[in-house]
N, C-alpha and C positions, 0 to 999 in steps of 0.2 A: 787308794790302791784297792781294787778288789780281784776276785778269783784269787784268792791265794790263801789255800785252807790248806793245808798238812802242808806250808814251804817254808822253810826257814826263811824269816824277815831278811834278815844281814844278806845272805845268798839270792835273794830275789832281788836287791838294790843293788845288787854288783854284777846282775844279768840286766836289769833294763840300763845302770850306768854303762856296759860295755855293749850295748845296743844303741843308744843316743851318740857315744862320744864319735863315731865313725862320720858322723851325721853334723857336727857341730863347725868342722874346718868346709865342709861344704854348700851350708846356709841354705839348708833344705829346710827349714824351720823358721818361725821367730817366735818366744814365747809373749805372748800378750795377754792382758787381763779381758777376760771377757765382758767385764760389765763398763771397758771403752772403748767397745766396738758400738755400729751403730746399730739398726736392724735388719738394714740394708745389706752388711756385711755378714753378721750373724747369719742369716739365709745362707751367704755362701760357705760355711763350716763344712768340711767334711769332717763326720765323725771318726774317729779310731778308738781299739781297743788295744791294752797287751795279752799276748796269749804268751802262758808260763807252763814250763813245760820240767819237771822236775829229773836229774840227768846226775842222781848221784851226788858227786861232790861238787857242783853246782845247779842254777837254773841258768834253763834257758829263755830269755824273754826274747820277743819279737812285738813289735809294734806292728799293726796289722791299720789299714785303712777300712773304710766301709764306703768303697766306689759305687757302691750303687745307689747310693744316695745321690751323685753328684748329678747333676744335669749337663748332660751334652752336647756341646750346640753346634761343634763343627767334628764331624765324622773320623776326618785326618788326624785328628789331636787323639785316638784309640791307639794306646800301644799292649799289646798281648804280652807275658816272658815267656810262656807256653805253648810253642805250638799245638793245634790241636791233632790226634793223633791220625788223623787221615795223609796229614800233610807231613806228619814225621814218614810214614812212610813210602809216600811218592818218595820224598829226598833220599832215603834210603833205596830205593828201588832204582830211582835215577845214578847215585852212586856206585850200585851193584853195576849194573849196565854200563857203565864208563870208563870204568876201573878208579873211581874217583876215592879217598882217603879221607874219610869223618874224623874230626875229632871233637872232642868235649870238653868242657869246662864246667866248676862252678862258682857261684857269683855269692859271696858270705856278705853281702852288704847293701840291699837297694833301697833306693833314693826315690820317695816320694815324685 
């Protein structure tokens, strides 16, 4: 575990445990040993980090991926969660103009 200088130990293991367990009934994951992959595989790693974020009487951890490592071979497989904001506001613009009704959400859990 690194990055975690002024966080309490205990509070930091109960922010990445309550970040993994959402993740566990969905088998977005497998954990394996790395020295029985092959090299072949190894190449395809994407790396990740946790980013810990101290919040009081807890931490917050997120698991964060590092996509830009990956190689991309088929264009369609890009999924954004963000629009970018040119296109927030066509839709916005387009709704105004229609009398159309936005609504919002947010999403406390994504999945690799």
């Amino acid at each position: 575990m690194n990055n975690t200088d002024g966080l309490d130990k205990q509070k930091t293991l109960e922010g990445m445990k309550q970040e993994i367990l959402p993740m566990k009934p969905e088998q977005v994951y497998m954990e394996v040993d790395i020295n029985t992959l092959t090299p072949e595989q190894r190449k395809n790693i994407i790396q990740s980090r946790w980013v810990l974020r101290d919040k009081g009487n807890k931490v917050r951890a997120r698991i964060v991926t590092k996509g830009f490592t990956e190689t991309v071979t088929g264009l369609d497989d890009i999924y954004v969660s963000t629009p970018i904001f040119c296109v927030l506001r066509t839709l916005l613009t387009l709704a105004c103009n229609n009398g159309w009704t936005g609504l919002t959400g947010d999403i406390s859990t994504v999945f690799f």
